[in-house]
C-alpha positions as CSV (number, residue, x, y, z in Angstrom):
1,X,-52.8,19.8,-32.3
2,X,-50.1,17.2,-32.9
3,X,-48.7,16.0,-36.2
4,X,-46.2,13.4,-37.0
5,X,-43.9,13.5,-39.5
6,X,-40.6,11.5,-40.8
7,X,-37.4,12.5,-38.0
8,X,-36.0,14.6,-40.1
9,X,-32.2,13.5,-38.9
10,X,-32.5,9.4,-38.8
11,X,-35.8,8.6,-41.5
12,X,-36.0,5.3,-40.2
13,X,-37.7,7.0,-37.1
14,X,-41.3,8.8,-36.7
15,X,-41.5,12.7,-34.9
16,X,-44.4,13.3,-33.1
17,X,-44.4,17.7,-33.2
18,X,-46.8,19.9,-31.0
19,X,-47.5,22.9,-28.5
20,X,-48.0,22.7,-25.5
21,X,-50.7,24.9,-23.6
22,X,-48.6,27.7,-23.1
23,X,-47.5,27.3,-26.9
24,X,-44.3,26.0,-26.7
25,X,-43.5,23.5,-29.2
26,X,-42.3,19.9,-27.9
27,X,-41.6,16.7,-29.9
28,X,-41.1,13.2,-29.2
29,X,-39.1,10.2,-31.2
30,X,-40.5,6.9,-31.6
31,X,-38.9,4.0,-33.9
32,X,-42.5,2.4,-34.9
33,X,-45.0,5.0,-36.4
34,X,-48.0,2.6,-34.3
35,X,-46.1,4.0,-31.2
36,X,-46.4,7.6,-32.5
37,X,-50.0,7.5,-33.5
38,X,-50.7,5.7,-30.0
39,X,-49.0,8.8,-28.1
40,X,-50.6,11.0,-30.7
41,X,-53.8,10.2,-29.5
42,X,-52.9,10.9,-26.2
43,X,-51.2,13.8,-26.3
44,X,-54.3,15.7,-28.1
45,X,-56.8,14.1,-25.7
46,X,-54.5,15.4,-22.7
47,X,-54.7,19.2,-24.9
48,X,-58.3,18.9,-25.1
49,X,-59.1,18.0,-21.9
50,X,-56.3,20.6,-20.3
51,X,-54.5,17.4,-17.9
52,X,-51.7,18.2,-20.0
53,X,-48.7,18.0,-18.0
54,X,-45.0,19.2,-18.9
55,X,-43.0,15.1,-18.9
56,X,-39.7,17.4,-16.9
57,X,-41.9,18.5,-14.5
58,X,-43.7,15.4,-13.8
59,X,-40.3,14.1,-13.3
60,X,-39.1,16.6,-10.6
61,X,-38.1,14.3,-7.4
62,X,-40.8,14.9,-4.8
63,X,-37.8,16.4,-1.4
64,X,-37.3,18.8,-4.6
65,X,-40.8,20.0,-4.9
66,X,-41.7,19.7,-0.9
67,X,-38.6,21.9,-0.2
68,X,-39.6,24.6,-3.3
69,X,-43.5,24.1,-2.1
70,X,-43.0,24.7,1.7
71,X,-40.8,28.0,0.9
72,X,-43.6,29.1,-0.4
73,X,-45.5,29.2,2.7
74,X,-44.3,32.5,4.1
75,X,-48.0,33.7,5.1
76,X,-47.6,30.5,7.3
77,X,-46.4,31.3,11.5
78,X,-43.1,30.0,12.6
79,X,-44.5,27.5,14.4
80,X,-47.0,25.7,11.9
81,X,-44.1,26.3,9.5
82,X,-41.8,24.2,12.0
83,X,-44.2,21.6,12.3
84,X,-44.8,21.4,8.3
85,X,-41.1,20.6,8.3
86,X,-40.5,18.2,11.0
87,X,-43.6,16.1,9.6
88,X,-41.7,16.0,6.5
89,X,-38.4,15.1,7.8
90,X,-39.8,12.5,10.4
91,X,-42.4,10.7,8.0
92,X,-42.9,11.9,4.6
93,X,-39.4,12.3,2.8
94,X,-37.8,9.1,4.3
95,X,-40.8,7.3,1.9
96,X,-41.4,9.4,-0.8
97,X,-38.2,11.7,-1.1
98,X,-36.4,9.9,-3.6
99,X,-39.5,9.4,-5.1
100,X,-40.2,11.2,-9.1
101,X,-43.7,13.1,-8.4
102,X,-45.1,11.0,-11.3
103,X,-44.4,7.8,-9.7
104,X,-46.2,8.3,-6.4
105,X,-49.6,6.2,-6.6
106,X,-52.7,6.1,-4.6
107,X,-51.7,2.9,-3.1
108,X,-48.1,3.5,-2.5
109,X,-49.4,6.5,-0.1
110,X,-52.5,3.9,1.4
111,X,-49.4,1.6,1.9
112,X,-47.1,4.6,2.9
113,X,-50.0,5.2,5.9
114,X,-50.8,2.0,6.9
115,X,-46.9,1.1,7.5
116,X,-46.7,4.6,9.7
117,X,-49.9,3.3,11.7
118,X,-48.4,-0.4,12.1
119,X,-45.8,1.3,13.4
120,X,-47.5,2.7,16.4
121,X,-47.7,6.2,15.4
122,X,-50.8,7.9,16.9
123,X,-53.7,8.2,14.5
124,X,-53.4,12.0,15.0
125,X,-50.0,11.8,13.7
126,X,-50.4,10.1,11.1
127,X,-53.2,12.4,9.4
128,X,-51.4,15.2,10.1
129,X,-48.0,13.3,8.1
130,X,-50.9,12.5,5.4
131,X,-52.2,16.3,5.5
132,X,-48.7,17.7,4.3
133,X,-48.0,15.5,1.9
134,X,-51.6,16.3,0.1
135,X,-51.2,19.4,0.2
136,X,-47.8,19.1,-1.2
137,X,-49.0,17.0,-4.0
138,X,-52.5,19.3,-4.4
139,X,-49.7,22.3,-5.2
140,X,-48.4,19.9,-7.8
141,X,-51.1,19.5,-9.4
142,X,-52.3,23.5,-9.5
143,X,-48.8,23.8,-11.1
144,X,-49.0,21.5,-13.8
145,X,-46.6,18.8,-12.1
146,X,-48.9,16.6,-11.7
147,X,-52.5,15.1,-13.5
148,X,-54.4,14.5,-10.2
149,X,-53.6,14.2,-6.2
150,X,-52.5,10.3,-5.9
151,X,-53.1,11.2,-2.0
152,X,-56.6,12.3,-2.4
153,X,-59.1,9.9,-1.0
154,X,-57.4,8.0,1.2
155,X,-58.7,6.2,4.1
156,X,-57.1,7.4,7.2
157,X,-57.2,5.9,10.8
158,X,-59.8,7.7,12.8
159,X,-58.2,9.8,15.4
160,X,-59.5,8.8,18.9
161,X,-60.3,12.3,20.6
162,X,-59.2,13.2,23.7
163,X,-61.4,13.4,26.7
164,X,-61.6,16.7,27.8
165,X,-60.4,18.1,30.9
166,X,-62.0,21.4,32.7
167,X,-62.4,22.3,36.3
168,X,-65.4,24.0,38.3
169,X,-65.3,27.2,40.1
170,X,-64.3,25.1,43.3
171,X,-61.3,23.8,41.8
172,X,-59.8,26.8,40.1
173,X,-59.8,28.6,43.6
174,X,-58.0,25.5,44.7
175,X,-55.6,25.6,41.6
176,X,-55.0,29.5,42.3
177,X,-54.0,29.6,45.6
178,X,-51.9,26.9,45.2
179,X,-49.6,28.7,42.5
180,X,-47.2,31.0,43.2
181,X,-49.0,34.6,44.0
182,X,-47.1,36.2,41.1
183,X,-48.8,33.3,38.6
184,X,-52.5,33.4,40.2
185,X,-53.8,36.5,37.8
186,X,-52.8,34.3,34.7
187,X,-54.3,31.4,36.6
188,X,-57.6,33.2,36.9
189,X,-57.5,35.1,33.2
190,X,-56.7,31.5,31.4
191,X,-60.3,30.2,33.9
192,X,-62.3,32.6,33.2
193,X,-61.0,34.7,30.3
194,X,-60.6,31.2,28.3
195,X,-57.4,33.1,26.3
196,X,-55.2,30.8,24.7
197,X,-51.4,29.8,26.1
198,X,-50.0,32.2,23.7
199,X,-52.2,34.6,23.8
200,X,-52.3,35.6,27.6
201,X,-48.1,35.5,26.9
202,X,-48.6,38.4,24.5
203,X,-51.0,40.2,26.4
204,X,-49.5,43.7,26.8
205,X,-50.6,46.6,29.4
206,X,-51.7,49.1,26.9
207,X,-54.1,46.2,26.0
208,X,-55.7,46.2,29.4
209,X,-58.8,48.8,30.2
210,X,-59.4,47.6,33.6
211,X,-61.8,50.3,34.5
212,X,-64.4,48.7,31.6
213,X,-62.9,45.1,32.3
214,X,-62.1,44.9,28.6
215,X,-58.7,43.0,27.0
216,X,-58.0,43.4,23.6
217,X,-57.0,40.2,22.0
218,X,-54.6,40.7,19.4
219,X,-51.4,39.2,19.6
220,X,-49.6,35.6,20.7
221,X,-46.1,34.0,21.7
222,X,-45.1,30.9,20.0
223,X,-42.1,29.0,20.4
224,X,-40.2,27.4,18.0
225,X,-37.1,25.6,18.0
226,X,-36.2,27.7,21.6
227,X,-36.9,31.0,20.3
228,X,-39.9,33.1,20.9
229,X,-41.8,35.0,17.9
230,X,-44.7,37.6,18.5
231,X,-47.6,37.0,15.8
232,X,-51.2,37.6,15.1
233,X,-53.7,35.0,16.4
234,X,-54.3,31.7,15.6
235,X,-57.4,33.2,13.4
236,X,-55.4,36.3,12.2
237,X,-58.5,38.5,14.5
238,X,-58.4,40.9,16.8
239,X,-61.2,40.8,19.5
240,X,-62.6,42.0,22.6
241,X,-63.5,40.3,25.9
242,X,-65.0,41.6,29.2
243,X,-64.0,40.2,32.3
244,X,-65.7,39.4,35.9
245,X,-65.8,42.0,38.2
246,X,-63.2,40.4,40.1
247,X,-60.8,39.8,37.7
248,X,-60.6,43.2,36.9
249,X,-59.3,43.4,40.6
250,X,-56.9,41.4,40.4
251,X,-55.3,42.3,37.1
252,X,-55.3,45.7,38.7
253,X,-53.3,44.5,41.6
254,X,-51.2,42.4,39.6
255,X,-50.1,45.3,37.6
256,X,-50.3,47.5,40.2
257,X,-47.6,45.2,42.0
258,X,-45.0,43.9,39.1
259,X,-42.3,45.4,38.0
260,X,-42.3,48.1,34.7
261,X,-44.6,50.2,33.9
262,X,-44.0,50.3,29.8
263,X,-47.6,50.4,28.1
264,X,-45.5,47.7,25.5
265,X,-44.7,46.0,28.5
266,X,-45.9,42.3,29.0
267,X,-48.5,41.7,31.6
268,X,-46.9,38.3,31.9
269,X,-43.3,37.5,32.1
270,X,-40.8,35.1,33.7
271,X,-38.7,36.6,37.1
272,X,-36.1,38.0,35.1
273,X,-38.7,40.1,32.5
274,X,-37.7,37.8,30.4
275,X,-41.5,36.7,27.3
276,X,-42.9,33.4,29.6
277,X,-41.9,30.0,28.5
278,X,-44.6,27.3,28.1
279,X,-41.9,24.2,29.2
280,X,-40.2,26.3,32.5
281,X,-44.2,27.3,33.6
282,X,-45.0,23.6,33.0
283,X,-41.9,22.6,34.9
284,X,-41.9,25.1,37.9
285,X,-45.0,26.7,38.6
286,X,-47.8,24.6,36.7
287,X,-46.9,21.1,37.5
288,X,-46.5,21.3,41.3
289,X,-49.3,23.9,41.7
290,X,-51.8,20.8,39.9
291,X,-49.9,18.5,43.0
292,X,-51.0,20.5,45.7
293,X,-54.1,21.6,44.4
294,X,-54.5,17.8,43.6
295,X,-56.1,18.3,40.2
296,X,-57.1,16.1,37.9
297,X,-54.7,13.7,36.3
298,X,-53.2,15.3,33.1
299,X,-55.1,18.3,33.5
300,X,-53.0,20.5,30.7
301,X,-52.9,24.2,31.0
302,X,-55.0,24.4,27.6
303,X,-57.6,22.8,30.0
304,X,-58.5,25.9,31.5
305,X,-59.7,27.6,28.1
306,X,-62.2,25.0,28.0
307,X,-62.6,25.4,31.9
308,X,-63.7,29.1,30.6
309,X,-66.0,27.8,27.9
310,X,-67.5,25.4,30.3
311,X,-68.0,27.8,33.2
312,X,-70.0,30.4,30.7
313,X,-72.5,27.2,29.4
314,X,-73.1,27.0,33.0
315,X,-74.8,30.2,33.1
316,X,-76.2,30.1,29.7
317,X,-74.0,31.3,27.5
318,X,-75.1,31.8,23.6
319,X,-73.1,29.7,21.1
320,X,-72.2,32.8,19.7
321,X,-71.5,34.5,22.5
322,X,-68.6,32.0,23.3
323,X,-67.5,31.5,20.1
324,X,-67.1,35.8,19.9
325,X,-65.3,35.2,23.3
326,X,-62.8,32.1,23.2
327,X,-61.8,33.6,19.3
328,X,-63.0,30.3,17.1
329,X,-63.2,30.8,13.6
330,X,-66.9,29.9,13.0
331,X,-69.7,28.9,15.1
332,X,-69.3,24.9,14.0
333,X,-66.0,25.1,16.0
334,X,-67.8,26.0,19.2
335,X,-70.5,23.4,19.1
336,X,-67.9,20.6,17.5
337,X,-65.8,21.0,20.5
338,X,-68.9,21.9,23.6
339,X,-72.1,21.0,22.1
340,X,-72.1,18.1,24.5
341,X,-72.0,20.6,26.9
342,X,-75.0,22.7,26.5
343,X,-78.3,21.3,28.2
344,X,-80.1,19.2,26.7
345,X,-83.5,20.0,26.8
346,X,-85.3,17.8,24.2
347,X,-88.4,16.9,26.3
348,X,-88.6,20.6,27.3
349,X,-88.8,21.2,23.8
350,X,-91.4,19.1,23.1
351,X,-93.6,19.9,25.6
352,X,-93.3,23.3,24.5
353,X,-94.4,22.9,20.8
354,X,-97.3,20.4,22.2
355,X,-98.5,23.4,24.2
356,X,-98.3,25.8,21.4
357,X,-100.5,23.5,19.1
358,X,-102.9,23.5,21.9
359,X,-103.0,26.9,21.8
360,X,-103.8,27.1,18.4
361,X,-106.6,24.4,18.3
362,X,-107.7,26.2,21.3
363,X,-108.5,29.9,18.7
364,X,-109.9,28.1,16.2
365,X,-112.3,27.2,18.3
366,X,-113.4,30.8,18.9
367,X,-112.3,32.6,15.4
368,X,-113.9,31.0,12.2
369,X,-110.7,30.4,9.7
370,X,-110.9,32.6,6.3
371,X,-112.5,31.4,3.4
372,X,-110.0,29.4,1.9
373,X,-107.5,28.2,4.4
């Protein structure tokens, strides 16, 4: 514990003398001995209670600890890492950079996110700028730079979800023919497969078994900053999905009929070979297919994954079977984002278990209960 003693340089000041948790000794000057017995106390309730901090650490300017924190995050794909950084260099450091760690308050960040919501950034965005800079600070505090999160607990504007988009069977024929023959098998897969963007990118031939319909899930494209990098999927899982009959079809014919026939090759690829690119399909093949097709306004190519999960609810599709299928991490994904669209069957239901009580009124009628119950 501490102890404080005469300084034993200038006596007209008081030392306060003691180890810190990883038993390094520390000491502090003060020129009225009150002062030292005030941060005596303190300084062995802070021991006891192990919110000890280390003062130089505390004092470490927050771009200092963001840009030591975020190279940490290796495990992290290129593309959330990308995103971490632009939501600090956009939002976060312009307010808080500067800033020593131990100077950031709970309202300066409450302040900090209602000035980026005054100024007409979207709810999402703003939770997301928020969600870094916790996570930041919750580092901080794991390594004994800080006490406690200032940005924990604080209220956030409620992010206005988006309405989703998905097509019937009618108008994903329409949207197929309507793209460019080369494009229609991905049109179809991202329908009724429900892959993700990235994933169908990645999808490589040795990964097809057309004559058991079966892909093997296990890769993605992402693109960041104009170049492409191959990585595992969002969830880090491999799966398996079975396809329609008549998908299988044309997957075969679309192989059958591109260029290459490398196992490693792509299934997928722009007209020079070349790994597909999200914003040239958007532009050139995507975007006037929707104008032909006339789709629904905004209609994103994500839209067909939940075109897919839609489609399989239609012909009643377990929870689990779709969740297995469109490669969520738990079932509370699935029903978060398509409970609304499973039947509701509530008076069914209750019709059901008002027959089944009948049915047992209806035997203990006949059969005398045992003794007892």
């Amino acid at each position: 514990m501490s102890h404080i003693r005469r300084h034993p340089v200038d006596p007209t000041k008081w030392q306060l003398r003691y180890r810190d948790p990883e038993g390094r000794e520390r000491s502090k000057t003060f020129d009225l001995l009150k002062d030292a017995e005030v941060e005596k106390t303190s300084i062995n309730h802070q021991l006891l209670t192990g919110t000890w901090v280390d003062p130089a650490l505390a004092s470490t300017h927050f771009e200092d600890w963001a840009e030591r924190w975020i190279a940490s995050r290796s495990h992290l794909k290129p593309k959330t890492l990308a995103g971490y950084r632009s939501l600090f260099a956009q939002h976060v450091l312009p307010q808080f950079g500067r800033a020593k760690l131990n100077t950031i308050t709970p309202i300066a960040v409450e302040e900090w996110v209602s000035k980026l919501a005054a100024g007409g950034l979207s709810p999402s965005r703003v939770r997301q700028a928020h969600q870094v800079l916790h996570a930041a600070l919750k580092a901080a505090v794991k390594n004994r730079y800080l006490v406690s999160n200032p940005a924990a607990d604080v209220a956030l504007p409620r992010a206005r979800k988006r309405e989703m988009l998905f097509l019937n069977e009618y108008q994903v024929e329409q949207l197929a023919c309507a793209t460019a023959p080369e494009y229609r098998a991905l049109i179809y897969l991202l329908a009724y497969g429900g892959l993700r963007w990235g994933e169908a990118c990645a999808l490589r031939r040795s990964r097809v078994d057309i004559l058991r319909g079966r892909l093997e899930i296990n890769e993605s494209l992402a693109e960041v900053g104009g170049n492409r990098h191959f990585g595992s999927t969002k969830n880090h899982r491999t799966r398996t999905i079975t396809v329609p009959r008549f998908l299988r079809d044309i997957l075969n014919d679309h192989l059958v009929t591109q260029p290459g026939t490398n196992p490693s090759g792509l299934v997928f690829t722009a007209s020079n070979g070349a790994p597909l690119r999200n914003s040239n399909f958007s532009k050139y093949v995507w975007k006037p297919a929707l104008e032909v097709a006339g789709a629904p306004d905004g209609l994103r190519i994500h839209d067909l994954r939940h075109t897919a999960a839609a489609l399989m609810i239609a012909e009643g599709a377990h929870p689990e079977k779709i969740k297995r299928h469109l490669g969520h991490s738990s079932i509370t994904v699935t029903m978060d984002v398509y409970g609304h669209l499973f039947p509701a069957d509530d008076e069914a239901l209750a019709e059901r278990l008002h027959e089944r009580r009948l049915r047992a009124l209806a035997d203990n009628t006949r059969t005398k209960p045992a003794h007892g119950i």
